[in-house]
C-alpha positions in Angstrom: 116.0 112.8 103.4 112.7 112.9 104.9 112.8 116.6 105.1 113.8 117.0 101.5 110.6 115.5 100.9 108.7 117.6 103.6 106.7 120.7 101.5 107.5 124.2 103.0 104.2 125.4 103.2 103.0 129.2 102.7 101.8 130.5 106.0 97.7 130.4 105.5 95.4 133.3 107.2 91.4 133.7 106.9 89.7 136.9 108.2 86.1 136.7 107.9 83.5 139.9 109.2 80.2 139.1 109.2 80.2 136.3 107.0 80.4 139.1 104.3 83.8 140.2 104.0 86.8 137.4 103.6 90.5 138.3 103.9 92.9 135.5 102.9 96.7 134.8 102.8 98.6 131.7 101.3 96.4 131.7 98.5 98.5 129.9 95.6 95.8 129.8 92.7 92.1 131.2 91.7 90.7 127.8 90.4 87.5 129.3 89.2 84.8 131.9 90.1 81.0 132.7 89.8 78.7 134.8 92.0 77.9 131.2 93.9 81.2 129.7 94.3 85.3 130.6 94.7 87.5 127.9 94.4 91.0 128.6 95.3 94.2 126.8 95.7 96.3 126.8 98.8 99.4 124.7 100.4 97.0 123.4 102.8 94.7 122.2 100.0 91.7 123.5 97.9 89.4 126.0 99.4 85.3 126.5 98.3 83.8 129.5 99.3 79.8 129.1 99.1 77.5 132.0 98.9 75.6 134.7 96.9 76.5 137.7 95.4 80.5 136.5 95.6 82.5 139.0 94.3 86.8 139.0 94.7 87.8 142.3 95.1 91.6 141.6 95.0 93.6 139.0 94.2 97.3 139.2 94.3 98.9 135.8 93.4 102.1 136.7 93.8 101.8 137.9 97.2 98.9 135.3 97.8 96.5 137.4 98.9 92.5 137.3 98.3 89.4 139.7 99.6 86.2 138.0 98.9 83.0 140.4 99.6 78.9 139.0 99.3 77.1 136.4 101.7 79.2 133.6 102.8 77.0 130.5 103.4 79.9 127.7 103.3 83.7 127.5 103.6 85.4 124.0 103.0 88.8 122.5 102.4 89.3 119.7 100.9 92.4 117.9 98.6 93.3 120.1 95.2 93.8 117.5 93.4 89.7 117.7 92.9 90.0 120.2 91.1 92.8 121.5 88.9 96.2 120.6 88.0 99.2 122.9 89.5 100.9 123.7 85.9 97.8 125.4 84.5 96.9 129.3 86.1 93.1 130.6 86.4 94.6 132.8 82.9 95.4 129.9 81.2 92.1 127.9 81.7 89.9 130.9 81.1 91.4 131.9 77.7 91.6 127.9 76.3 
């Protein structure tokens, strides 16, 4: 019973070069964007990527994987309920 209730989580990756470049797996949503901030949605919670001159180069939901280039000043994780609910996509908030 207790493993029914037990999450399989996606596996989760972070590849950062020279705190310019981000590579990231287990990425489950793109909760918003600007050239200051990401926020993304992961099994392990939400991320926030800090910085200037953000930019995501690729973003494949389905295979859950993100590339993040500019200067990377912060990155955090922290609970997703924060900041968006799981039934509504990046898509579907952007076009309301």
């Amino acid at each position: 019973m207790i493993e029914d209730k037990m999450k399989l989580r996606k596996p989760h990756s972070v590849h950062m070069e020279n705190r310019s470049k981000m590579v990231m797996t287990g990425i489950t949503d793109v909760v918003s964007f600007d050239p200051c901030k990401v926020v993304l949605e992961s099994d392990y919670g939400a991320i926030t990527i800090k910085g200037s001159d953000l930019h995501v180069n690729r973003l494949s939901v389905d295979k859950g994987e993100l590339d993040v280039d500019g200067t990377v000043t912060a990155f955090e994780y922290s609970q997703m309920n924060n900041y968006a609910t799981k039934s509504e996509s990046l898509f579907n908030r952007l076009f309301k």
